[in-house]
LONU-951847 format. One line per field, with one value per residue (C-alpha): residue in three letters; residue number from 1; x negated, y negated, z negated. Coordinates in Angstrom, 3 decimals. Example, Ala and Ser with C-alpha at 12.3 -4.5 7.8 and 13.67 -1.06 7.14 Angstrom:
% residues 2
aa = ala, ser
i = 1, 2
x = -12.300, -13.670
y = 4.500, 1.060
z = -7.800, -7.140
% end
This chain:
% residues 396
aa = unk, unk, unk, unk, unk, unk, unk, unk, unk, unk, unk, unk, unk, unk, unk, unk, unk, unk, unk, unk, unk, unk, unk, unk, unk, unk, unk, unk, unk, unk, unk, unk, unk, unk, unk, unk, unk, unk, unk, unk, unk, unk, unk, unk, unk, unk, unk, unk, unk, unk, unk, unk, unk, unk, unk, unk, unk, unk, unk, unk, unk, unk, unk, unk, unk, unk, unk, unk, unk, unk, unk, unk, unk, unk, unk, unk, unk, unk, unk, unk, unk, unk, unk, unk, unk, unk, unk, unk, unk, unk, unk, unk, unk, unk, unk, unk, unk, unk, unk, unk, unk, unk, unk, unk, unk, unk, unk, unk, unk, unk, unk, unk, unk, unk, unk, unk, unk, unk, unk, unk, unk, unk, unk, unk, unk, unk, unk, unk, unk, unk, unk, unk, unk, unk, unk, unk, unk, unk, unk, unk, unk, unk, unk, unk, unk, unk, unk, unk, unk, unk, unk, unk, unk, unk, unk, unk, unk, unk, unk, unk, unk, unk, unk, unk, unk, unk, unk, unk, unk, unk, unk, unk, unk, unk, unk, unk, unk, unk, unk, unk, unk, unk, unk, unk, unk, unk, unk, unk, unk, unk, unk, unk, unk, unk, unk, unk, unk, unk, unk, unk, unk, unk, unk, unk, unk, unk, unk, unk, unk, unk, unk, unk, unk, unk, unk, unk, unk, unk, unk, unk, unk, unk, unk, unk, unk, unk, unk, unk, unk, unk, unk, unk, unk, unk, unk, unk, unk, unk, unk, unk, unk, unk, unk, unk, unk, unk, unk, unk, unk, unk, unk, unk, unk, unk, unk, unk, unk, unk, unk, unk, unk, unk, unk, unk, unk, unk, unk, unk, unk, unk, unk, unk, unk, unk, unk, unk, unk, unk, unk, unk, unk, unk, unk, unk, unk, unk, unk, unk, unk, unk, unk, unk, unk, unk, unk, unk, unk, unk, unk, unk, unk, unk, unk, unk, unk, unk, unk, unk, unk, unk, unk, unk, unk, unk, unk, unk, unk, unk, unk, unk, unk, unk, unk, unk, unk, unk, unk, unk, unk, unk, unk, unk, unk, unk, unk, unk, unk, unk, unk, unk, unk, unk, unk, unk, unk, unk, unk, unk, unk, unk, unk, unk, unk, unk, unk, unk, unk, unk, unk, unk, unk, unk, unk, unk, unk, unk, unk, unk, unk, unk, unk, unk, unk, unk, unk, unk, unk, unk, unk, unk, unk, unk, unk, unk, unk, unk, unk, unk, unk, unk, unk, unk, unk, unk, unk, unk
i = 1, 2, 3, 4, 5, 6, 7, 8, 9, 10, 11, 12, 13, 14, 15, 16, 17, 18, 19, 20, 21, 22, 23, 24, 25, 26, 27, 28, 29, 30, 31, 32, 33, 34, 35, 36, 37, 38, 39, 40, 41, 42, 43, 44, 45, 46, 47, 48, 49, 50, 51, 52, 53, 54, 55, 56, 57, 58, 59, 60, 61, 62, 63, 64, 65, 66, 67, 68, 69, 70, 71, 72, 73, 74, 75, 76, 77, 78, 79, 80, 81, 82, 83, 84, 85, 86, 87, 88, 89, 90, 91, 92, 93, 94, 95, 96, 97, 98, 99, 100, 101, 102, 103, 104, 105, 106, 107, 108, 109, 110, 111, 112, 113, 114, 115, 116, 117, 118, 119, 120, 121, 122, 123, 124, 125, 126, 127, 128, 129, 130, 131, 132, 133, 134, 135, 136, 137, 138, 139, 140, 141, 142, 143, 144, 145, 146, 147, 148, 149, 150, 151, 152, 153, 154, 155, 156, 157, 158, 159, 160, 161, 162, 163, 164, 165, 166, 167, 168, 169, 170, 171, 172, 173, 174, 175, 176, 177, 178, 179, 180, 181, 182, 183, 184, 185, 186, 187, 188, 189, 190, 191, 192, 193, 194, 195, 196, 197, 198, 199, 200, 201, 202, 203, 204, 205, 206, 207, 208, 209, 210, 211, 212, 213, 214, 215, 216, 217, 218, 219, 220, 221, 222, 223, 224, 225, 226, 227, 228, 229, 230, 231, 232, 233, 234, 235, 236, 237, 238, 239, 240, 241, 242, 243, 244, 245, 246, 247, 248, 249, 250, 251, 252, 253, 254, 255, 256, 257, 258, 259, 260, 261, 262, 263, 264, 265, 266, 267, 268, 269, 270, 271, 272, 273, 274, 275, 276, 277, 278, 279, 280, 281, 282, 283, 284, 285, 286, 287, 288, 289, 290, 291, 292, 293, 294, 295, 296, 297, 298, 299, 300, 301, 302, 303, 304, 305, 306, 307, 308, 309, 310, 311, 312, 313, 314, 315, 316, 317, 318, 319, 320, 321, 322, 323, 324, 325, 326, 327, 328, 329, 330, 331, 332, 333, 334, 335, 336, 337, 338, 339, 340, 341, 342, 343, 344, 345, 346, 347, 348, 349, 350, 351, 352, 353, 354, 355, 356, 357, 358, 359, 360, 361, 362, 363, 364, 365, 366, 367, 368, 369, 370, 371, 372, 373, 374, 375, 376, 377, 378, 379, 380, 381, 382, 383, 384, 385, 386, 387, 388, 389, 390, 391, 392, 393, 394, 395, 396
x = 3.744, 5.661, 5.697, 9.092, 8.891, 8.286, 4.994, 5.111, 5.713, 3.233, 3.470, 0.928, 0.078, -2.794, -5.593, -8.075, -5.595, -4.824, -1.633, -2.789, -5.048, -2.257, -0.154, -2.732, -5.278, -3.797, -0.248, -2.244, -4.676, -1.720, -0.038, -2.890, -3.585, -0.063, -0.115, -4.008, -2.069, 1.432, 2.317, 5.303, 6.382, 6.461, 9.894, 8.747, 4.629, 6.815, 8.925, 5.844, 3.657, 6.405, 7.149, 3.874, 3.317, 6.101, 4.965, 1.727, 2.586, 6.785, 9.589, 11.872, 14.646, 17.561, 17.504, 19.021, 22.965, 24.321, 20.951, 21.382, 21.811, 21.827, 24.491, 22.642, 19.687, 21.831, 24.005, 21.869, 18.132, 17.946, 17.553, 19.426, 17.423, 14.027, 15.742, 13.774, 10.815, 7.220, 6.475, 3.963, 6.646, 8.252, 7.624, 4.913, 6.918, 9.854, 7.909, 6.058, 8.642, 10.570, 7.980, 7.742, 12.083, 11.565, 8.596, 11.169, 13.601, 11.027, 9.906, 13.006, 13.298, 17.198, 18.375, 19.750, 16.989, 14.342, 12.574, 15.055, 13.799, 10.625, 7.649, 5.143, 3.187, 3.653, 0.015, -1.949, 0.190, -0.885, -4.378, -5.245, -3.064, -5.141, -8.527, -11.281, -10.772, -7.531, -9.225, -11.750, -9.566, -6.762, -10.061, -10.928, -7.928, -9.017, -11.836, -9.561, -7.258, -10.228, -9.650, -7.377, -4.186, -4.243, -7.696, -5.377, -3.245, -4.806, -7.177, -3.914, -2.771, -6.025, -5.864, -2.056, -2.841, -6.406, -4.377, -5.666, -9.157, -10.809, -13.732, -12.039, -9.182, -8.989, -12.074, -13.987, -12.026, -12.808, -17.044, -17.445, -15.064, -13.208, -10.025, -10.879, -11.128, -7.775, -5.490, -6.631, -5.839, -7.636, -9.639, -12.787, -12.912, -14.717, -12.597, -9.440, -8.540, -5.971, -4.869, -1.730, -2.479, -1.750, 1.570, 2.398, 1.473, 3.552, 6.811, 6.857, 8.492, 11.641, 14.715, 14.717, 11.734, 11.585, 8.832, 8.973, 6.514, 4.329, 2.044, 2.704, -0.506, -3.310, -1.875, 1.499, -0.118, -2.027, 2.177, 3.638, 0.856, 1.313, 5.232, 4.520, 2.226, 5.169, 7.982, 5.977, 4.692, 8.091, 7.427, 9.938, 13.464, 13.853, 12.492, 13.849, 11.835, 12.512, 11.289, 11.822, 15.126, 12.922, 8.748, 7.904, 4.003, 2.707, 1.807, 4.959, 6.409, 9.764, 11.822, 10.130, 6.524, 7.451, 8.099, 4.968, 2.801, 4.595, 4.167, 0.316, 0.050, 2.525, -0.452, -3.575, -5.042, -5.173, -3.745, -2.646, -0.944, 1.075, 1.501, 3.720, 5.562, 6.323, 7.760, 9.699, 11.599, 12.146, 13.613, 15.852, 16.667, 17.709, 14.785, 13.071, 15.655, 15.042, 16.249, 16.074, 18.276, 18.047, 16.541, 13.724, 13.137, 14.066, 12.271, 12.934, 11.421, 13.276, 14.707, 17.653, 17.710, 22.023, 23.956, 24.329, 20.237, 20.216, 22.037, 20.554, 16.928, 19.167, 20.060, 16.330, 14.681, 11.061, 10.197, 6.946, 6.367, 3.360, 0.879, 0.353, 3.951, 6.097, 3.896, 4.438, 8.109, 8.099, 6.589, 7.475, 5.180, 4.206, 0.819, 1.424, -1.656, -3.225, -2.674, 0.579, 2.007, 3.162, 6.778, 7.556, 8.140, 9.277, 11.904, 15.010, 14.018, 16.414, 14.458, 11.424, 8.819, 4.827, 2.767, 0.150, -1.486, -4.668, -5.410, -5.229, -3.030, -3.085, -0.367, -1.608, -0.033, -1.375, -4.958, -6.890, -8.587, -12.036, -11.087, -10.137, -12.989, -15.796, -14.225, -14.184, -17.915, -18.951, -16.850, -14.975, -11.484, -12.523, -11.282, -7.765, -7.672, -10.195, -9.288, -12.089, -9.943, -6.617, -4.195, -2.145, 0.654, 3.475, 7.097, 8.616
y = 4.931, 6.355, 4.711, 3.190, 1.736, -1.733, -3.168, -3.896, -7.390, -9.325, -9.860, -12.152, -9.604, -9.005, -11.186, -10.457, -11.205, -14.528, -14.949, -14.771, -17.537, -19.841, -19.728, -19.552, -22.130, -24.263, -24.961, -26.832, -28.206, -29.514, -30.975, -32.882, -34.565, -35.667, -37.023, -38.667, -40.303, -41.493, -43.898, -41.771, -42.305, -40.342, -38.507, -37.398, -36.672, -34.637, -32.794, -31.631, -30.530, -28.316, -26.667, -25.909, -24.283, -22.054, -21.371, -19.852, -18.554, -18.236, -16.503, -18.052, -20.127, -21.473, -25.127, -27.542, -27.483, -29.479, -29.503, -29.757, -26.821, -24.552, -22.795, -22.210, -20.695, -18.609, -17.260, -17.567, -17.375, -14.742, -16.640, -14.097, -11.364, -12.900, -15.293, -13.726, -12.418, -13.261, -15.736, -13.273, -10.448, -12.169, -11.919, -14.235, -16.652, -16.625, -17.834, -20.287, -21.891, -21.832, -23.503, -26.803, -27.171, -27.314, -29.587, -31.736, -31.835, -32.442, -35.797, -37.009, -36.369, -35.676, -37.288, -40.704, -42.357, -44.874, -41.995, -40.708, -39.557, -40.296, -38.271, -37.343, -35.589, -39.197, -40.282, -37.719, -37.476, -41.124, -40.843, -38.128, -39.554, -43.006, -41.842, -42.050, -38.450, -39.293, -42.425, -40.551, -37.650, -40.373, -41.987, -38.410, -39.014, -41.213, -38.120, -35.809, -37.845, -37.619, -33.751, -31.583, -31.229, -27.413, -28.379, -31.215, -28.413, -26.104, -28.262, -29.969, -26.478, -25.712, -28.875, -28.070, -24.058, -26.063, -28.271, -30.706, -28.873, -32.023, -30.265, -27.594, -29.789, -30.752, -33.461, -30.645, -28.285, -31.367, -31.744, -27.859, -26.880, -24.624, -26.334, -24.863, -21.773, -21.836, -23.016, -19.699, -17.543, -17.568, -20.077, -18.069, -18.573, -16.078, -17.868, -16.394, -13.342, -12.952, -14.790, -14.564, -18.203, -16.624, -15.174, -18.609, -20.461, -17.948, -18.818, -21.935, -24.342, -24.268, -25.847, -26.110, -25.590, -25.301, -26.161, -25.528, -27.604, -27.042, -29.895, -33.440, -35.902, -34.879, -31.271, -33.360, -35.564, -32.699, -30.611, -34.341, -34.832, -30.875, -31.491, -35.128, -33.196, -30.631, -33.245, -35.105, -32.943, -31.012, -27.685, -28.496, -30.144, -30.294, -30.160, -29.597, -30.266, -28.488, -30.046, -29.910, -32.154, -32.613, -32.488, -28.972, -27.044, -30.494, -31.201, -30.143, -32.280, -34.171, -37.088, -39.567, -38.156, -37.581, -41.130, -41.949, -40.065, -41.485, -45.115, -44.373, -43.191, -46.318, -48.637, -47.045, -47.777, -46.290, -42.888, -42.372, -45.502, -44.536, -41.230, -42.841, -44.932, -41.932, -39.942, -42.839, -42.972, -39.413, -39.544, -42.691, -40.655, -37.801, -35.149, -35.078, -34.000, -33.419, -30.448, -30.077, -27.318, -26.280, -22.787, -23.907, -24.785, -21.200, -18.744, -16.022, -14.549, -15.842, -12.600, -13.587, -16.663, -17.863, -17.716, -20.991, -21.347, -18.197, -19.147, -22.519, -20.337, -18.100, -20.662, -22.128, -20.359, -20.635, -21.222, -21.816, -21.491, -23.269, -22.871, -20.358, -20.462, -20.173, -17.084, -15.165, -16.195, -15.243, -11.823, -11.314, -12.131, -8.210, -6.121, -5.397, -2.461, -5.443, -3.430, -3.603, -4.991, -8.374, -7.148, -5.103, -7.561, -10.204, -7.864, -9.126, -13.193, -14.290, -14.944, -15.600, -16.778, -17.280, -18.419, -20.772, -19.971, -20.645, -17.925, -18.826, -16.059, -12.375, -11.787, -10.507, -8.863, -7.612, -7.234, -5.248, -2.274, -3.222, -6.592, -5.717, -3.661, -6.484, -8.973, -6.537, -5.175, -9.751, -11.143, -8.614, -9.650, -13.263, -13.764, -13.467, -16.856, -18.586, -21.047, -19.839, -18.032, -18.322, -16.607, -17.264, -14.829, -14.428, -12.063, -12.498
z = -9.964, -7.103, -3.547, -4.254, -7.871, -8.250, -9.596, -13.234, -14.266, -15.442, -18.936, -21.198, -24.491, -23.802, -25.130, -22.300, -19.202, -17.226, -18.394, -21.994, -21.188, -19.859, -22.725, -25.443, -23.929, -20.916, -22.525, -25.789, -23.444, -21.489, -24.737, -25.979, -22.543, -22.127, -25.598, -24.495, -21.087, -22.809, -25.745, -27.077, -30.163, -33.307, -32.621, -29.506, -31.137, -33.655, -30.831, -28.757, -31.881, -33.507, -29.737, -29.450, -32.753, -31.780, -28.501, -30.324, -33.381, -33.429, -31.356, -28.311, -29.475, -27.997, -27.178, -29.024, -29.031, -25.739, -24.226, -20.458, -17.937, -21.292, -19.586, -17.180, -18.991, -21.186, -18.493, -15.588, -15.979, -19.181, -21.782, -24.797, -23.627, -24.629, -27.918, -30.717, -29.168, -28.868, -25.950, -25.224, -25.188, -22.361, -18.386, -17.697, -14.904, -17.199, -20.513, -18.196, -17.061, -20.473, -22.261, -19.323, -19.781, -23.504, -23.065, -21.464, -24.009, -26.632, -25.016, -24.167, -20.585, -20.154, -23.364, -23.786, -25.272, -23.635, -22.359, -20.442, -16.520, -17.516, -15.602, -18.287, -15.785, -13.291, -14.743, -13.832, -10.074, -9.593, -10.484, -8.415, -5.347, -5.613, -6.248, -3.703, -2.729, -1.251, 0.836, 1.885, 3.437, 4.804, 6.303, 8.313, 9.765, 12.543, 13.790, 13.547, 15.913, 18.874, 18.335, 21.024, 20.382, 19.042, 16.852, 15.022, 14.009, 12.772, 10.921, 9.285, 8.302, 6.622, 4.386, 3.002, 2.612, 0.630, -0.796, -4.005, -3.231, -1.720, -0.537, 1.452, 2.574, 5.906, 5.867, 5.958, 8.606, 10.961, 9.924, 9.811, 13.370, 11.346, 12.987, 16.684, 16.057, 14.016, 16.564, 18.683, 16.026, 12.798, 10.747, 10.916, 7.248, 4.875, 2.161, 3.739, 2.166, 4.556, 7.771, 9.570, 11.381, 15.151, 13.725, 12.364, 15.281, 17.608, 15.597, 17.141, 18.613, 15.956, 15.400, 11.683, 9.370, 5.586, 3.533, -0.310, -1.341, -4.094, -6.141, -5.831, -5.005, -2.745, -2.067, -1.016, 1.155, 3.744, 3.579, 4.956, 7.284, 8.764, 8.752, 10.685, 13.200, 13.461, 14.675, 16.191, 18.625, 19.164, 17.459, 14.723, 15.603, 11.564, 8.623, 5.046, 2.774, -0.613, -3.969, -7.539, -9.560, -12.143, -13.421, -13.847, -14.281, -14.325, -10.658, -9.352, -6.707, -6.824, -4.999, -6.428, -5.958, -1.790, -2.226, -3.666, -1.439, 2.062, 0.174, -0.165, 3.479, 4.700, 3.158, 4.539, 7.667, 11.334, 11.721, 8.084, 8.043, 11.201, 9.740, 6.596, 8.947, 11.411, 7.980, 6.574, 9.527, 9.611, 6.371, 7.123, 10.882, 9.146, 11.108, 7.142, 4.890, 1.482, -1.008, -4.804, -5.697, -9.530, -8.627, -7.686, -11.551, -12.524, -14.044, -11.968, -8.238, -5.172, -4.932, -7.404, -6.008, -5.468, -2.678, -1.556, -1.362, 0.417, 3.337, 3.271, 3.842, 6.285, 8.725, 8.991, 11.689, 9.588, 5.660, 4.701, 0.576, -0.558, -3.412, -6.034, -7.863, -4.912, -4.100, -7.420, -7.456, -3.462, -3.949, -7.679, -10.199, -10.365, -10.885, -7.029, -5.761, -3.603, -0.516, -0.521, 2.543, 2.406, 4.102, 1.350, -1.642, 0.864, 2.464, 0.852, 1.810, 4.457, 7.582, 9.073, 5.841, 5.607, 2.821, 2.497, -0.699, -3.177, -5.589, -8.754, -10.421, -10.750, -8.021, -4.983, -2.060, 1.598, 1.315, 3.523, 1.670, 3.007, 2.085, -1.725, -2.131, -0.856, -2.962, -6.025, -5.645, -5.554, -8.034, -10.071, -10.602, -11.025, -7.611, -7.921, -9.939, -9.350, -5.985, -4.746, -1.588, 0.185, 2.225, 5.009, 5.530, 7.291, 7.532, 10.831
% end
């Protein structure tokens, strides 16, 4: 491959790769627990069961006649080049993400029917944002409070780059001092794979910050909590919050799961409690704003993302894409030589941009080479997916 062809895009033929795995393994996994968690009916029983025999064995098809945002799909998001083919055939992002919209349709979700707007991922968001975990970390709010300043930071940008993983969120940044040395420069964590903290910190103070936000529950709780640190403390006038218009990979956050999580905070005690109050009235004051523009529900890298969206990410002086999905669609979900630099794939985005990221896909950019080759000679390639490590990394 030549120094200026792209990566190739990850596909999921082959039976021994990730992406293979997803399809083949997680989607019916997926299927069964949603129809475990929620009493729908037959129709809908029916729906899921036939897409999912499909999905394995058959060929895309196009949705049913009238189906919502078809148009879209079809003229849009490349839907007639993949009709006909394998769901393995097709880019891995795009069959992904196909397979979740029909999901939707199958159960209901944008129909007319009693079902209609109904989460079927909302059970499994709720759980997870009212089990102890979540008390326990809201609790470790109260230390971290006694911390300076700078230490409060960076230990709140540990837990959102963490996220949902309770034991490295930022309960533990605070027990372990990992939050210190972070706000000079770098987390000091082995974990990182790569850490651009000092360039993130040294972007601030802005006017207007985006955050695309990634999985609702306990990952959405530690993003509020950094953005509540942010304008509270002046080093964000603004910030817009971007999140999906409808469910989408399961944990995906929307509206109505920001709601949920500032409700949870509102009701919890001491700092946490202030927190939700501080972020309600920055969404009634207008300093919160959130976005749910329909790309962010596409199949396809941020690259093609529309107009309108890019000069909404144009006039923000800093966006900040979260979790695994927003990194492949950030950096294109490409076989990328893992030393690529990070500035190469993310040329084309429209302003300053870091991303807070958990490994857990094969997509990997910016790595240094001694870095890439200690991680290979310990775990193989296992640790590209396994959430064992994260990155921080930014594009000024």
């Amino acid at each position: 491959m030549s120094e200026a062809a792209p990566a190739p895009v990850i596909v999921s033929d082959d039976p021994a790769s990730f992406a293979h795995g997803v399809l083949a393994e997680r989607h019916p996994a997926l299927v069964a627990r949603v129809l475990d968690t929620v009493p729908y009916g037959p129709g809908e029983r029916a729906a899921l069961t036939a897409l999912l025999d499909n999905h394995l064995k058959g060929v895309v098809e196009a949705p049913e006649p009238g189906a919502r945002d078809a148009e879209r799909w079809t003229e849009e998001w490349g839907l007639p080049e993949h009709l006909g083919r394998s769901w393995f055939a097709a880019p891995f992002l795009w069959a992904e993400s196909y397979f979740y919209r029909r999901l939707l349709d199958g159960l209901g979700y944008f129909g007319s029917g009693p079902w209609r707007g109904v989460d079927p991922f909302r059970p499994f968001k709720r759980a997870e944002l009212d089990g102890p975990g979540t008390e326990e970390e809201l609790a470790a709010l109260d230390a971290l409070a006694e911390q300076p300043r700078e230490a409060r930071a960076a230990a709140l940008l540990h837990g959102s780059l963490w996220g949902n993983r309770a034991d490295l969120g930022f309960r533990l940044s605070v027990e372990s001092g990992h939050g210190t040395g972070a706000a000079a420069g770098g987390t000091g964590d082995a974990r990182l794979v790569a850490d651009d903290s000092e360039a993130l910190w040294s972007l601030l103070p802005v006017g207007t910050l985006c955050l695309v936000a990634d999985n609702a529950g306990r990952e959405l709780v530690p993003d509020l909590l950094l953005l509540d640190h942010l304008l509270r403390h002046g080093e964000a006038e603004r910030a817009v919050l971007h999140v999906k218009p409808h469910p989408y990979y399961v944990s995906d956050a929307t509206t109505a799961d920001v709601l949920d999580a500032i409700e949870r905070l509102h009701r919890a005690p001491g700092e946490a409690g202030a927190a939700g109050r501080r972020l309600w009235s920055a969404l009634a004051g207008g300093r919160l704003v959130l976005r749910a523009h329909p790309f962010s529900c596409a199949p396809l890298p941020y690259a093609d993302m529309p107009e309108d969206l890019r000069r909404e990410f144009a006039a923000a002086d800093l966006t900040v894409l979260k979790g695994d999905l927003n990194y492949r669609r950030l950096v294109g979900d490409r076989l990328w030589p893992p030393t690529t630099p990070f500035a190469r794939p993310t040329a084309y985005f429209p302003g300053s941009v870091a991303a807070l990221r958990t490994l857990k896909s094969d997509v990997i950019t910016g790595l240094d080479p001694h870095t890439e080759t200690g991680l290979v000679e310990t775990e193989g390639q296992r640790w590209r997916t396994s959430g064992a490590h994260a990155l921080i990394q930014v594009r000024p």
